[in-house]
C-alpha positions in Angstrom: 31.3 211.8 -77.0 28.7 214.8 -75.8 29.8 218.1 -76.9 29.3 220.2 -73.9 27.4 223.8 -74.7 27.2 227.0 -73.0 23.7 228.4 -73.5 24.9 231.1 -75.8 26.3 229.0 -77.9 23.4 226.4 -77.8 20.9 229.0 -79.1 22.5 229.3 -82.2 23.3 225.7 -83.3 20.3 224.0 -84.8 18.8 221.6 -86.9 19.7 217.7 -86.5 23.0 218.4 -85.0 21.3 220.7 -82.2 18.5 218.3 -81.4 20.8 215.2 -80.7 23.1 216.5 -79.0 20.3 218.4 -76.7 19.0 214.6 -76.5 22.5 213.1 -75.1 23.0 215.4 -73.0 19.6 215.0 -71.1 20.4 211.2 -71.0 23.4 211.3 -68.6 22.6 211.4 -65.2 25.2 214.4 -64.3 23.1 216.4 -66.3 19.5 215.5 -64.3 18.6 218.6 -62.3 18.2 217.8 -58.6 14.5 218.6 -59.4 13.7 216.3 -62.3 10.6 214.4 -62.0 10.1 210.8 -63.2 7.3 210.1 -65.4 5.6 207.1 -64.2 3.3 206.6 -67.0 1.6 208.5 -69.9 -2.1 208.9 -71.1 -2.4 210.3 -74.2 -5.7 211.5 -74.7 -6.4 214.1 -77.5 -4.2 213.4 -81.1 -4.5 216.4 -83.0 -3.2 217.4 -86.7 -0.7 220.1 -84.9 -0.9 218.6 -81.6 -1.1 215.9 -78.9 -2.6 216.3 -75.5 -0.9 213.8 -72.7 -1.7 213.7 -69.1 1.3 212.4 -67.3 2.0 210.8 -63.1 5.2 212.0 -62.2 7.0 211.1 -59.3 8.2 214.5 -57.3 11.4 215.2 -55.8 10.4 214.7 -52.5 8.9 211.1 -53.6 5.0 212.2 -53.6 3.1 211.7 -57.2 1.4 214.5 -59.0 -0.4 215.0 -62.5 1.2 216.8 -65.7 -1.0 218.1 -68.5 1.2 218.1 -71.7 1.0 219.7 -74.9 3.5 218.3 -77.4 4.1 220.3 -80.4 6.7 219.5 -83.3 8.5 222.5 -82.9 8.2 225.7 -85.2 10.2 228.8 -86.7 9.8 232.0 -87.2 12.0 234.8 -89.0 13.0 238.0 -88.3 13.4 239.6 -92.0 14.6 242.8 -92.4 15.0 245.1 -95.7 17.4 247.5 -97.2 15.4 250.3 -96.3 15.5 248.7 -92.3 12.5 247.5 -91.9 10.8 244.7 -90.6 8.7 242.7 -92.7 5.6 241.4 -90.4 2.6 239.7 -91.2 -1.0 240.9 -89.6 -3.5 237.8 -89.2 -6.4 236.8 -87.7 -5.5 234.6 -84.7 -9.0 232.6 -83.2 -7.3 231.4 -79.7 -7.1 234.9 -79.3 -9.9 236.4 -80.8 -8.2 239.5 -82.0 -6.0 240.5 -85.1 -2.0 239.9 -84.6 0.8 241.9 -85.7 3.8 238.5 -85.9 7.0 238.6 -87.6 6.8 235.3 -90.4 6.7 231.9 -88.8 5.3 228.4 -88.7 5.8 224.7 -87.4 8.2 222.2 -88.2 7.4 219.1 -90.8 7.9 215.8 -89.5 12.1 215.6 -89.8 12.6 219.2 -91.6 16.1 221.4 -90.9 14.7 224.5 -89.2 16.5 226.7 -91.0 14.8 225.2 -94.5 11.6 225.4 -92.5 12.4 229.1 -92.0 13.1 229.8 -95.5 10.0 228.1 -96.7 7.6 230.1 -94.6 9.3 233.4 -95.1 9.0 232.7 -98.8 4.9 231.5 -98.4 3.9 233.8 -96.2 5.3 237.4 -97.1 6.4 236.4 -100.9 10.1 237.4 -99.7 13.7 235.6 -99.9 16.5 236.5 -98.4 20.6 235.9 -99.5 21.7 235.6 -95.9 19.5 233.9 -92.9 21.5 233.3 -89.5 20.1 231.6 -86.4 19.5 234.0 -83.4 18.3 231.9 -80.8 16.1 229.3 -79.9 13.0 229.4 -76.6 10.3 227.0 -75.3 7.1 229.4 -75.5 5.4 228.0 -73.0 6.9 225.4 -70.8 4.8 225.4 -68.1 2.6 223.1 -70.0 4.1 222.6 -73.8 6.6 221.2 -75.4 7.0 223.7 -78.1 10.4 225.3 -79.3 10.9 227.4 -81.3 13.9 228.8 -83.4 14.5 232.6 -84.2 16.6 233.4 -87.3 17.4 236.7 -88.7 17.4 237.2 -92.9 18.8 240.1 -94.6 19.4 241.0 -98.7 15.9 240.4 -98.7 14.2 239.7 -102.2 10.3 239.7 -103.7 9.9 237.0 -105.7 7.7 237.3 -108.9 6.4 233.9 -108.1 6.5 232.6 -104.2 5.5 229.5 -102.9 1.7 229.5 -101.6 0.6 229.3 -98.3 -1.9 227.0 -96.5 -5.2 227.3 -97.8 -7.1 228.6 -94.4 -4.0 231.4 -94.1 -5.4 235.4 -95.0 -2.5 237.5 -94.2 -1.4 241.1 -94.6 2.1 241.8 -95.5 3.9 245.0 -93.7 6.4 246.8 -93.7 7.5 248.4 -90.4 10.4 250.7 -89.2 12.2 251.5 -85.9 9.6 253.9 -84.8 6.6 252.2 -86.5 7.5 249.1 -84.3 8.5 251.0 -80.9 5.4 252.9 -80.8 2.7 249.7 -81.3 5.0 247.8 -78.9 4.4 250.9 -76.6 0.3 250.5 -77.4 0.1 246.9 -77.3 -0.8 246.5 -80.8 1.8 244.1 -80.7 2.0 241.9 -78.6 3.1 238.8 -79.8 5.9 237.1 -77.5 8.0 235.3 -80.3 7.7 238.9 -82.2 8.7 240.7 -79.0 12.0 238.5 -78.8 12.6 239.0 -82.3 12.0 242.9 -82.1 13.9 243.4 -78.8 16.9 241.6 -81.1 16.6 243.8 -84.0 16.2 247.1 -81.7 19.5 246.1 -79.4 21.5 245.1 -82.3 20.6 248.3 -84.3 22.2 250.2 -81.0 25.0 248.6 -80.7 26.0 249.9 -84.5 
């Protein structure tokens, strides 16, 4: 049986229960867009501790072949956390790919067969020292489609709590910890100082759902 989803509704179901039934559903033919392209073989040629690097033939709609290059990426999380004094608990790190300093709400990729929303928890907890008593899925997005694989899944936690003694994070992770309200956030999205697209979702969340009360 293949439980049929409206898109709302399939970006907040996750975990194991999401995934297959995203899986069956891609299986039956009614489902194939009229623009699907059939992979006629697979090179993989970079296999990377985060990531694998495939070059793909595809056969075209129009029945002419053409050349995919395909990041896959396990998937990842990332949580939107905010506290009883309403703000947003964000994380400034040094990010290499883009040579600068980020301003990101928490987040991290999915272990080899973990529930997203314990992989949520987890790098809330390592990463900022916080937990939280509720954490709800918001939505879930491919970041980059056009050439990855990667989805990831937005939650939101609230009755947030600092723990005397958090997990640790990786080794080769130096983060700041802040704090940031309403206006805080508005005016470095307004500056670019952040500029993050998964934070961006997250924030344009928080800032609709905070109008609508």
């Amino acid at each position: 049986m293949i439980i049929k989803l409206s898109l709302p509704e399939r970006s907040v179901f996750y975990g194991k229960i999401y995934a297959s039934v995203l899986d069956e559903e891609q299986k039956e033919p009614g489902n194939m867009h009229k623009y699907e392209e059939k992979t006629l073989k697979t090179e993989e040629i970079f296999n990377g501790k985060i990531l694998h690097v495939q070059v793909l033939e595809v056969e075209l709609p129009d029945g002419k072949t053409s050349k995919r290059e395909i990041i896959k990426h396990p998937g990842a999380v990332c949580v939107l956390a905010v506290t009883n004094e309403h703000k947003v608990v964000m994380v400034e790190q040094y990010r290499k790919a883009a040579e600068r300093a980020l301003i990101e709400i928490p987040a991290g990729k999915l272990e080899p067969g973990e529930d997203p929303l314990e992989a949520a928890k987890r790098e809330l907890e390592e990463e900022t020292g916080y937990a939280c008593a509720k954490l709800e899925p918001v939505t879930a997005f491919y970041t980059s489609p056009g050439f990855a694989d990667e989805y990831i899944h937005l939650y939101a936690g609230t009755g947030l709590e600092k723990l005397s003694n958090p997990k640790a994070g990786d080794d080769d992770e130096f983060v700041d910890i802040l704090e940031l309200g309403m206006d805080e956030v508005r005016e470095m999205i307004r500056s670019g100082k952040i500029c993050d697209a998964k934070t961006l979702v997250a924030l344009q969340h928080w800032m609709l759902e905070e109008a609508r009360k």
